[in-house]
N, C-alpha and C positions, 0 to 999 in steps of 0.2 A: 600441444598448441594451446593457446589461451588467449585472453579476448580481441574483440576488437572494441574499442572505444571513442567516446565522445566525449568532450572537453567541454561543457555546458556553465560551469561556472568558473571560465576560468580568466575570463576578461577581468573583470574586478582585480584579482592578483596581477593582470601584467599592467595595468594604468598605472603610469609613474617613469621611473628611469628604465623599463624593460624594453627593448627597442621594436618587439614584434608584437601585434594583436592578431586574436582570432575572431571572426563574426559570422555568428549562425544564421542562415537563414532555411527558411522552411518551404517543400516544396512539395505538392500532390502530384505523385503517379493518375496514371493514367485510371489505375482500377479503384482510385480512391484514396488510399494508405497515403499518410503524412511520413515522411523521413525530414533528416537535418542532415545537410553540407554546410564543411566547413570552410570557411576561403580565407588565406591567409594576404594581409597585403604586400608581403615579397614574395618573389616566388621560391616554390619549392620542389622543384621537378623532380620526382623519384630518378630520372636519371641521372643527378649530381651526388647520388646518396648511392654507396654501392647495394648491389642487392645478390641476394640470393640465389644463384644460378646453377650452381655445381656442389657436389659433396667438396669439401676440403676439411682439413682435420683439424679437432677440436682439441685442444690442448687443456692441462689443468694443472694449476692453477689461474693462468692465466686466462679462459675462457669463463672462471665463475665473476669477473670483473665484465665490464660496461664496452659496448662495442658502437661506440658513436660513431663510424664512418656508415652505420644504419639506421633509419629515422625512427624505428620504434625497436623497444626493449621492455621485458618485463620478468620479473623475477616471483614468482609466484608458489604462498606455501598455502596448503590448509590440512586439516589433521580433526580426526575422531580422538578423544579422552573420557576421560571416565574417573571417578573419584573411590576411594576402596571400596565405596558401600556401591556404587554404579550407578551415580550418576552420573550421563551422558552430557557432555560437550562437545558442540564444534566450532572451528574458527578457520577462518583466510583473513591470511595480512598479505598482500599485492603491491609491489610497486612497479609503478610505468614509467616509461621516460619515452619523450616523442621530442627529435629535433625540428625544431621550424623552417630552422633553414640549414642548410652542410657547409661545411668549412668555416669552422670559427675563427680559426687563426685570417683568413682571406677578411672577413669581415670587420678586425682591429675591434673586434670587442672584447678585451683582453686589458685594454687600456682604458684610461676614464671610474668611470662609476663600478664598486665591487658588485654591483646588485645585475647588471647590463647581463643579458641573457640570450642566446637564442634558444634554448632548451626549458624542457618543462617535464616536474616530477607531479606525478599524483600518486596517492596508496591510499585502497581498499582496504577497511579491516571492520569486520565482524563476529561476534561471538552467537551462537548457540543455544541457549538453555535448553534444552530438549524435554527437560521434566516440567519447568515453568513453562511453556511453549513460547516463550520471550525470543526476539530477534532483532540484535542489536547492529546496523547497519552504517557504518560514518566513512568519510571522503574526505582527502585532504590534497591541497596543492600547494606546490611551490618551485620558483626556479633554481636552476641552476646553479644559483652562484652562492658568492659571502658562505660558502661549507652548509649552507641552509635546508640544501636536499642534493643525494649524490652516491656513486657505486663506486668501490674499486675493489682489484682483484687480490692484493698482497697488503695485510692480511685481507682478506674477503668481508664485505661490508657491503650495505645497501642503507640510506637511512632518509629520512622525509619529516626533518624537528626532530621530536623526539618517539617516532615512530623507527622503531630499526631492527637489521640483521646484520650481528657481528662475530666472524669467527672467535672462537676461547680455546679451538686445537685444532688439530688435521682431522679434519671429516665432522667436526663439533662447531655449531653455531645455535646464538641464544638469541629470541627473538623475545621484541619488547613493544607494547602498544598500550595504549589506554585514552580511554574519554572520562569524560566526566561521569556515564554508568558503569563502564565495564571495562576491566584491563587484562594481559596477560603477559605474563613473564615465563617462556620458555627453555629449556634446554634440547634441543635436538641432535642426536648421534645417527650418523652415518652408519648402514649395515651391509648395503649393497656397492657394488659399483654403477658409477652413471653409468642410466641408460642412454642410447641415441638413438633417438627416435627418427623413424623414416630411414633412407640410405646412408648409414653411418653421422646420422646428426641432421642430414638434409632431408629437409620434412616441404614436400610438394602440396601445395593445396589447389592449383591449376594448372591446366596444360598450357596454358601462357608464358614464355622466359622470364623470373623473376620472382611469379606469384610460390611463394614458397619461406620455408624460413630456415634458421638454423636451430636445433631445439634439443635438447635432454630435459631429464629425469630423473631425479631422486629420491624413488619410488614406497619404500620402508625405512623411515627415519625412526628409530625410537624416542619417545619424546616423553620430560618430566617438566613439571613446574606449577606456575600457579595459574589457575583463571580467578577473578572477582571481579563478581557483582553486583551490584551496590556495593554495602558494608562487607557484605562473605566472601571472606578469602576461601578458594579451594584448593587443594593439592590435588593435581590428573596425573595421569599418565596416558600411555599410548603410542598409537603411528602418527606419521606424519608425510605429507608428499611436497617434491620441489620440482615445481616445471620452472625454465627458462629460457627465453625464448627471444630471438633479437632478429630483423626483416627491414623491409624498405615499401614491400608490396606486398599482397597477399590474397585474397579471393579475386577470383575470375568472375566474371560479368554474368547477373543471372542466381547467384549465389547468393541467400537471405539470413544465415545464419547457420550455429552449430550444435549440434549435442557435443557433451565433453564428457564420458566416464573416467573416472579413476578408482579403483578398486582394492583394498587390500586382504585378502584372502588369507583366512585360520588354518590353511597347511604352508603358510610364508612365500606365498606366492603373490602377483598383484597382475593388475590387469587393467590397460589402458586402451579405451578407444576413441574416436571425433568421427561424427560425421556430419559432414557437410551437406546440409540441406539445398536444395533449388526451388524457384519460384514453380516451375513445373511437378512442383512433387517427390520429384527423385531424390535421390543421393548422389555426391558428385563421387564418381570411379576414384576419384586419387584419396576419398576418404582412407582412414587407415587405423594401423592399432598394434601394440604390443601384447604377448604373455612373458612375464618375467618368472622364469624358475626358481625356487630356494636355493639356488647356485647362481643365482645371477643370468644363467645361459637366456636370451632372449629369442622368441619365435616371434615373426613378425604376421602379422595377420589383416587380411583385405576384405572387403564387404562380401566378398565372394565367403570368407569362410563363417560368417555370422548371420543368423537373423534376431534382430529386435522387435520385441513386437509392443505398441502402447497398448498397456492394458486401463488404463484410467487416465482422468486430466484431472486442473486445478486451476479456476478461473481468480489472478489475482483480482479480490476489490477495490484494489489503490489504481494499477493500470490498466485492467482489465485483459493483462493479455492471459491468454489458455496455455498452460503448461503440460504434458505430458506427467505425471503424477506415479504410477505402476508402469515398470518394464518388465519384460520375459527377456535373456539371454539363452541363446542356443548356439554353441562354437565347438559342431558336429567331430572338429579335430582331434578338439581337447579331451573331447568324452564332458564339456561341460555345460552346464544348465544351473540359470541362478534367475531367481525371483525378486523385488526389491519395492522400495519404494522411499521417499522422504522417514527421516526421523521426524519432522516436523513440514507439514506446507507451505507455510508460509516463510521462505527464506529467498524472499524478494527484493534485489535492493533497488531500489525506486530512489535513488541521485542522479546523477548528471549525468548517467546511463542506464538505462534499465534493464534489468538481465536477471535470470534466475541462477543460485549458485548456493549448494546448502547438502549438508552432510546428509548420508542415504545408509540402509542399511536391506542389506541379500541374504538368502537362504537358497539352497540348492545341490544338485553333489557333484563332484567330479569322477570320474570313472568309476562309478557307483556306489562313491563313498561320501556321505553328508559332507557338509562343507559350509561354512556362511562367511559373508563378506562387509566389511564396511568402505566407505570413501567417499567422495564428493562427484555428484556432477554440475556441469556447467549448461545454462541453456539459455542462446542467443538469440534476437529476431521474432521473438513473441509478441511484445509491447510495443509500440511507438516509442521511439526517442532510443530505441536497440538500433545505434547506427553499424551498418556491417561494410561500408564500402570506405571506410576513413584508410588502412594500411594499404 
């Protein structure tokens, strides 16, 4: 699973021949805490947008393409590298796509102006320096239309300008992004088969009809190419992970945010978990989690078979929100136990959403034999302007 987000600067982009606006407004809870709702002025009832209700089967190649009959989608990679001498790099390139309103053919925007939209792309992408402790965080939007931002499944593609993923073979795609400080130009190879995450793909996040989504995993990519920044080209290598993930609706009421681990373990194994936090504390029961074998076999794992425990935090000074900093894993099943924490703290991206999301690195053993891990987690609902009730 992967974010929920806020659309913060994206009015500016649709003024002009777009035919839908969003407009934020801000509202204080009762305990204090400022959030943002978004209100659109057509409506857009999640129940004209199919949702997520039942496992049904995922097909490939066709499910690595765009599933617009659901209002949000997101296709999401990030990856640890490293340069021969080891230097550390991390990076996430994300793209979203959120309909505004369902059924475009109903709406004859199709005709008129190539620019006419009801849909809306945004992509996340950030780099790492882990030795420089640098952390390079940019945002970008754009509609729908004129090829300008867009997915599809044959050949496999995702792109936003000249931000992109493009398949070069069966199970091979090359990722490309750059700003004005930092760029990367990837090759990533497939080694695993998708996973499916949740019951066969169908990944529950409330006991509500709906709240859920459809979701895999592309858990050990091998990946070559370059990262640069400023003037220093580098040559990485390494792993790489792909979540993707497409909905209508999604948290249940009460629900403030998520941890997101993704893990990939030096006996080839990787290990994915979320949990869903609540205002009261707890953790929501349909939280969940994979272990993926070096065979691929997948064991599916519940709150029940783990405890985490925060051993540290990390108060951003930009947002001020407190992040959990040091975990302890214990997944009594596995025989395993890992230790961890940030390659670097500060992997904050403080845009039009704020959310914590930045390569991590573990130590620990399984069935009594050392082991260490790298991967990314994700952490929602820390800061203000972390909207978690937008899907």
């Amino acid at each position: 699973m992967k974010k929920i987000f806020t659309i913060f600067t994206l009015i500016t982009l649709l003024i002009g021949s777009i035919t839908f606006f969003l407009f934020p407004q801000q509202k204080v809870t009762a305990s204090g805490k400022a959030t943002v709702e978004w209100i659109a002025n057509t409506p857009s009832s999640p129940g004209e947008f199919k949702q997520a209700i039942a496992p049904q089967e995922i097909v490939f190649p066709r499910d690595l393409g765009p599933h617009k009959d659901y209002q949000t989608e997101w296709w999401y990679y990030t990856g640890n590298l490293e340069t021969e001498t080891g230097r550390p790099f991390g990076f996430e390139l994300t793209f979203f796509h959120r309909a505004l309103t369902p059924k475009l053919e109903s709406q004859n925007l199709e005709s008129g102006s190539q620019l006419r939209s009801n849909e809306v792309y945004f992509s996340h992408f950030t780099i790492s320096d882990i030795a420089a402790n640098k952390f390079y965080p940019k945002e970008r939007f754009s509609r729908g239309a004129a090829k300008l931002a867009g997915a599809q499944a044959e050949p496999y593609g995702v792109w936003l300008d000249d931000w992109s993923v493009s398949e070069i073979a069966q199970g091979k795609v090359r990722l490309k992004a750059k700003t004005d400080k930092v760029a990367l130009d990837l090759v990533l190879q497939q080694t695993l088969p998708p996973v499916l995450q949740g019951d066969k793909g169908f990944s529950r996040k409330g006991v509500e009809p709906g709240n859920a989504s459809y979701y895999y995993s592309i858990v050990r990519q091998k990946t070559t190419g370059t990262i640069t920044v400023g003037e220093e080209n580098f040559s990485v290598n390494g792993l790489s992970w792909k979540d993707h993930e497409y909905s209508t609706s999604f948290l249940s009421k009460g629900d403030i945010g998520w941890d997101w681990f993704s893990l990939q373990l030096n006996n080839d194994t990787a290990l994915m978990l979320y949990l869903l936090r609540r205002e009261d504390g707890t953790i929501e029961p349909l939280s969940s989690g994979n272990f993926i074998a070096a065979d691929g076999k997948v064991q599916p794992l519940s709150p029940k078979d783990w405890q985490i425990e925060v051993l540290d935090t990390w108060k951003s000074p930009k947002s001020g929100g407190k992040y959990p900093s040091k975990w302890l894993i214990n997944i009594p099943k596995l025989g395993l136990s890992l230790e961890g924490q940030p390659l670097m703290l500060n992997q904050e991206l403080d845009i039009s959403t704020i959310y914590w999301e930045g390569a991590v690195g573990f130590r620990g053993e399984m069935e009594g034999k050392p082991l260490e891990a790298k991967g990314y987690i994700e952490m929602t609902g820390y800061a203000n302007n972390s909207l978690t009730d937008i899907l």
